[in-house]
N, C-alpha and C positions, 0 to 999 in steps of 0.2 A: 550490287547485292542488296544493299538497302531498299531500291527502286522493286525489286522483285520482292522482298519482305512484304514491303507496305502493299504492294497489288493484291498478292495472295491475301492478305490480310481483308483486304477491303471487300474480296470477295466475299470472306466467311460474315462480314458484315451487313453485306445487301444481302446474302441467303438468310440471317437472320432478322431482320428488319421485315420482308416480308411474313417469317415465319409470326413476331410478333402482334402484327397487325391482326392475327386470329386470337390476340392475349387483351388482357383490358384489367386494370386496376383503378377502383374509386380511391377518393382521396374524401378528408372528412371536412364539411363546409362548403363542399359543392356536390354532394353527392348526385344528385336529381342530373343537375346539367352536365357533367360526367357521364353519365350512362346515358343520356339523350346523343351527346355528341359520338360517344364511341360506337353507336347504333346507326347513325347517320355516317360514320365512316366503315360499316364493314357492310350495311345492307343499302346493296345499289338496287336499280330497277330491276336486273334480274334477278335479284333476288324473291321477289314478287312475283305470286300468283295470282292470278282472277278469277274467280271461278262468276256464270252467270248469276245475277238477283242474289249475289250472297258477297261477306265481307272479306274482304284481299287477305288469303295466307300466304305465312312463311314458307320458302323452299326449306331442303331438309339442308341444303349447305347454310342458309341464315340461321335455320332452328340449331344446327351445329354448333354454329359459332356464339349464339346468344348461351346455348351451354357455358361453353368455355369461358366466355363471359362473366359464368355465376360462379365459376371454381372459387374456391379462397386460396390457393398456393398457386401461382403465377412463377414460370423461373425462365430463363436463358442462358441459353449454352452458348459459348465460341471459345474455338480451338485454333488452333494451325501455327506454322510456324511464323515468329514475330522477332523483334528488336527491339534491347534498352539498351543506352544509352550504359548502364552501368554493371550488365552481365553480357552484352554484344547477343548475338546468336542464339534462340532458344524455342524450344518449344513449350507451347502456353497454352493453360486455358482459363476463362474465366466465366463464371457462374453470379447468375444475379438472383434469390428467389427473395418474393412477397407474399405477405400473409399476416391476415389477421390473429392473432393470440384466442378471442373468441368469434369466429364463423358469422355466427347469428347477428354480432353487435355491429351494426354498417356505420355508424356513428366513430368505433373506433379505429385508431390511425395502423396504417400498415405496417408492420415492422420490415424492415429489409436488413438481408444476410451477403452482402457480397464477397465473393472469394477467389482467391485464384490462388492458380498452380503452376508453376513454369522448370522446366528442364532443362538445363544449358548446355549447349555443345560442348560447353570447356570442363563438364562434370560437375556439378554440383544441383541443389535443389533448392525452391521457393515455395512455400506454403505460408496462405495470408488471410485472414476473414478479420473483418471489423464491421461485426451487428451493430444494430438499432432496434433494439425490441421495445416495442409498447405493449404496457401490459391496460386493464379495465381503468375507462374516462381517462387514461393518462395521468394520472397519479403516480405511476411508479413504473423506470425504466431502468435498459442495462444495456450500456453499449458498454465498448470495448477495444482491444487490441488484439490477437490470439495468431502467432509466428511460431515458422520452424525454419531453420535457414541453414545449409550444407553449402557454403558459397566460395567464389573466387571475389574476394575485395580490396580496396583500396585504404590506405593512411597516408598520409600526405603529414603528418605532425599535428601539432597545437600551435594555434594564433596564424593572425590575417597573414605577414609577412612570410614564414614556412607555407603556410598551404598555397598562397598564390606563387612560389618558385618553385615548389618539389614536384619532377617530373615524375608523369604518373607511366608506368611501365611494369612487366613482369618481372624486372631484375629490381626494380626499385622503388615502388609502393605498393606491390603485389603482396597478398598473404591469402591462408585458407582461414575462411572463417565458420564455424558453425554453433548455431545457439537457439536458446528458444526464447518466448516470452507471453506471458501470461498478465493481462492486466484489464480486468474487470472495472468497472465504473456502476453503481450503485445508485441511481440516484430517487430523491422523493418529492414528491411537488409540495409546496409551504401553503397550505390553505387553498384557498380558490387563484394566487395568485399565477404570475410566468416562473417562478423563481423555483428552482429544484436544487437539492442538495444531498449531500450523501456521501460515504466512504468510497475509498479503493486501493486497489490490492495492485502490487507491482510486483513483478518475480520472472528474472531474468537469470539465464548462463547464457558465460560467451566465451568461446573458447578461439584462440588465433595458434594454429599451428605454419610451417613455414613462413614464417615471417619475413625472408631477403635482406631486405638492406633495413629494416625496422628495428634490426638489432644494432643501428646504431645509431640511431635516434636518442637524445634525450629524452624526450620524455616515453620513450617504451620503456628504457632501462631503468627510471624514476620509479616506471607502474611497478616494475618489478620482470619483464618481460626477459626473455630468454633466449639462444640463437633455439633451442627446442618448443618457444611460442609463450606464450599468455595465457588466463583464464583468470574469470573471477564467478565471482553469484553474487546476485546483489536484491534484499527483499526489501520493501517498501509498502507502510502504508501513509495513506495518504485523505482529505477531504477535498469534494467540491464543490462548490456555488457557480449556479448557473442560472441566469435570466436568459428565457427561450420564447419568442415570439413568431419564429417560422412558421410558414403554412407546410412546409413539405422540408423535415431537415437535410434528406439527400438531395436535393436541388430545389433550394427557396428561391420564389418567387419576390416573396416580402416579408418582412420582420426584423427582428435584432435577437444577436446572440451574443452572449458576454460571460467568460466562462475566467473563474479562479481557480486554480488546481495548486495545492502544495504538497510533496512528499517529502518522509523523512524513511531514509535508508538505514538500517541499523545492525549492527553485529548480535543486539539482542533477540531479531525478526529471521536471522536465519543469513546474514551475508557477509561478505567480506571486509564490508569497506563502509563508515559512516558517514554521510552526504545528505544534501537536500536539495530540492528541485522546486524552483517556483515557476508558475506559467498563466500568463494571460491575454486572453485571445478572444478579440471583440471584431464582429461581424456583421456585415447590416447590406440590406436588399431592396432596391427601389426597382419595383415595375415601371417600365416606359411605354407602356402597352400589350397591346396579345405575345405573350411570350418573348416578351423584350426587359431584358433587365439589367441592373447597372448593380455589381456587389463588391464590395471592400471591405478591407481586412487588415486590420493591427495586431499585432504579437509578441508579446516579449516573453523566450523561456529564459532560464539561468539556473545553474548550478552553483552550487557554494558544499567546501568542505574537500575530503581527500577522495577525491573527487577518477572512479574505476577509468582508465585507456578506454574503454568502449560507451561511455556514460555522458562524455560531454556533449553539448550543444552542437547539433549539425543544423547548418544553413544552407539551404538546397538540396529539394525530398519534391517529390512525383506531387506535394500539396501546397506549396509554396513558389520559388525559387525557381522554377523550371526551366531548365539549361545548364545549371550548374550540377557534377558531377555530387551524388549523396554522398556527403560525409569528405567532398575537397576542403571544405569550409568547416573550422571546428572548433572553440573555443568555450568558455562558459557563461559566456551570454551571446544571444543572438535578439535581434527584435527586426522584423517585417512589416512593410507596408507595402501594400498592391489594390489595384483598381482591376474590373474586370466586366467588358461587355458580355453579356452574353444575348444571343437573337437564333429562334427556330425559325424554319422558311415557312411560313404560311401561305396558303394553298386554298382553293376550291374545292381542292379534291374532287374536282368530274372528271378526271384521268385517272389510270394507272400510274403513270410517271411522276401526277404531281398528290400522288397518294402516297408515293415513295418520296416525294421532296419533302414531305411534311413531318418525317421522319426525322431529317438532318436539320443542324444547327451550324452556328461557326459562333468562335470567342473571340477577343483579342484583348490581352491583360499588360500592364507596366507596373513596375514595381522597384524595390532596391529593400536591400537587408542591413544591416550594422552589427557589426558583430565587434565583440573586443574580450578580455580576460575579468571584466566588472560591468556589474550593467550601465553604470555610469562612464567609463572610460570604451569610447567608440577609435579602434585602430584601423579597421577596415571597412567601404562602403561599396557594395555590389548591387551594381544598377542590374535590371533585367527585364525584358520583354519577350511578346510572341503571340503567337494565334494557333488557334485550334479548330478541329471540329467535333461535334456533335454529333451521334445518330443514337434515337430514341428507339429502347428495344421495348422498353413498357411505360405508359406513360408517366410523365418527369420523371424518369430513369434512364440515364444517358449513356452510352459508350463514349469516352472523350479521346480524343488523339491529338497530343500537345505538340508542338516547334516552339521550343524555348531560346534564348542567344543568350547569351554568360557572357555581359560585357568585360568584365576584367581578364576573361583570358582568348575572348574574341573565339568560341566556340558555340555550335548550335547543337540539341539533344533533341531525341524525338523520342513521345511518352505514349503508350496506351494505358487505360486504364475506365475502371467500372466509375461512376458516380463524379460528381463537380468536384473539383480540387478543394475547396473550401465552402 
């Protein structure tokens, strides 16, 4: 089943990949050699006309394309039936658009909106967008988080020891979960420097009805949890400081990223439960050449305080950890370390074929997590690797398809998803 998933899959991705190659996106700092190369990839010799004693025009399929070319909203569509790893079975789609904030300004950076929407055979629903908008010279932006979730998921407990033994199954870490979240990020740039900082806003429901065998759990019953299910709300605000030196933050080529985030949750701000959340995630990109790069990543979130069933720390997420089931792993600290190749297939492009090979990429990452109940006190250490591939639907904008292996319980998960993991 899986074998027939990923085919059908791969199809809706080579019909798209062509369809791209009519799309083109600049990027700010190369703009000139950007639209040189992208001109040199969609206008072949036929494209050219001669006419006698007079200078070579465009066909009206080049003058098309060089249209399209000048749009400022860029977007991609794929749909069809797919497979996670942590909803099984489902129908999906996902949407990538770009676009400049002002038209006119080619100087500045593209904001990108990626989204997806999936429907599960086992009934429930996934709705997801996490922008990137730049607003005028970069000065001032708003990314994000913005979820609605009607799900079948999993609890496995609290700490290394529970989650690595409790069988995951529909009589016995199976529950319905549905909830939303809402968490904006603000940021402003500190003078002429990289450094941006700014408020954000956090506001979550999460509600677990049949629960199974979670109603005998310690710590469900701790949260407060019920054989008729759980809920909480939980509101938070929060500051960040971020030094950002990326050429392209959906998939850097080069720079450093080093991000501080703290919230504080509170019964005054509108929620159930008083908490805090620290997190920091430092990020850095060396080019090896034409579209060869080498990117690593350190992490540490943690929670402190009485601390919501749905709040704590997961170690293994579609951006991290890959192979490991979202939310097997669960404690109130977690911290990540991973390395990761990444290399696009360079091409001539005097083919059709290898005009399509220039499209696709492959990865391959290694890594391990530490998690434990303090960010000092590490009780669990989960090694993980894997490879992936790549197909560029606009350019440095990826479709990724991960194979992860979850060395501690010797299982592999296979991920689709819009944009680089990190």
């Amino acid at each position: 089943m899986k074998k027939y998933i990923v085919a059908v899959l791969m199809m809706f991705l080579v019909t798209n990949i062509t369809l791209a190659r009519n799309t083109y996106i600049t990027v700010e700092g190369n703009e000139q050699q950007e639209i040189m190369t992208h001109l040199n990839n969609v206008i072949s010799s036929d494209d050219i006309v001669v006419l006698a004693d007079t200078t070579p025009i465009l066909s009206k399929r080049a003058l098309r394309r060089q249209r399209v070319a000048k749009r400022n909203l860029h977007y991609n569509i794929l749909g069809g039936p797919s497979y996670t790893p942590d909803f099984g079975l489902l129908v999906g789609g996902s949407a990538l658009m770009t676009f400049r904030m002002n038209p006119s300004d080619t100087t500045q950076r593209r904001s990108v909106v990626p989204m997806a929407i999936a429907l599960m055979f086992k009934g429930g629903l996934n709705l997801m967008t996490k922008p990137q908008l730049f607003f005028k010279s970069d000065h001032f932006r708003i990314f994000g988080t913005f979820s609605y979730k009607n799900t079948l998921e999993n609890f496995y407990g609290i700490g290394y020891m529970t989650n690595k033994d409790y069988e995951r199954g529909k009589e016995t870490s199976e529950y319905r979960y549905s909830g939303i979240q809402l968490n904006p990020w603000f940021l402003f740039r500190l003078g002429k420097s990289d450094f941006f900082a700014g408020p954000q806003i956090d506001f979550n429901y999460d509600k677990i009805t049949k629960p199974a065998q979670l109603v005998e759990q310690p710590s469900y019953i701790a949260a407060g949890g019920t054989e008729q299910g759980y809920s909480n709300q939980s509101s938070g605000l929060g500051f960040l400081l971020t030094y950002d030196t990326r050429d392209i933050p959906a998939n850097a080529y080069k720079g450093i990223y080093l991000d501080f985030r703290g919230m504080i949750y509170n019964k005054a701000f509108g929620g159930d439960n008083n908490f805090y959340r620290l997190e920091i995630d430092y990020r850095q990109y060396k080019s090896l050449g034409h579209r060869r790069v080498l990117a690593w990543t350190t992490q540490t979130k943690n929670v402190f305080g009485n601390v919501p069933l749905t709040k704590y720390v997961l170690s293994g997420t579609p951006f991290d950890l890959r192979g490991y089931y979202m939310g097997q792993y669960r404690d109130k600290s977690s911290h990540v370390v991973m390395v990761e190749y990444r290399q696009m297939i360079n091409t001539d492009k005097s083919t059709w074929m290898k005009k399509m090979l220039s499209h696709v990429g492959y990865v391959a990452w290694g890594g391990c997590g530490f998690m434990g109940p303090t960010p000092g006190k590490i009780e669990g250490v989960l090694p993980n690797l894997g490879v992936g591939i790549r197909i560029e639907v606009q350019p440095r904008m990826n479709v990724r398809l991960d194979f992860g292996r979850n060395m501690v319980n010797k299982q592999n998960l296979f991920y689709f998803n819009m944009t680089e993991a990190f």
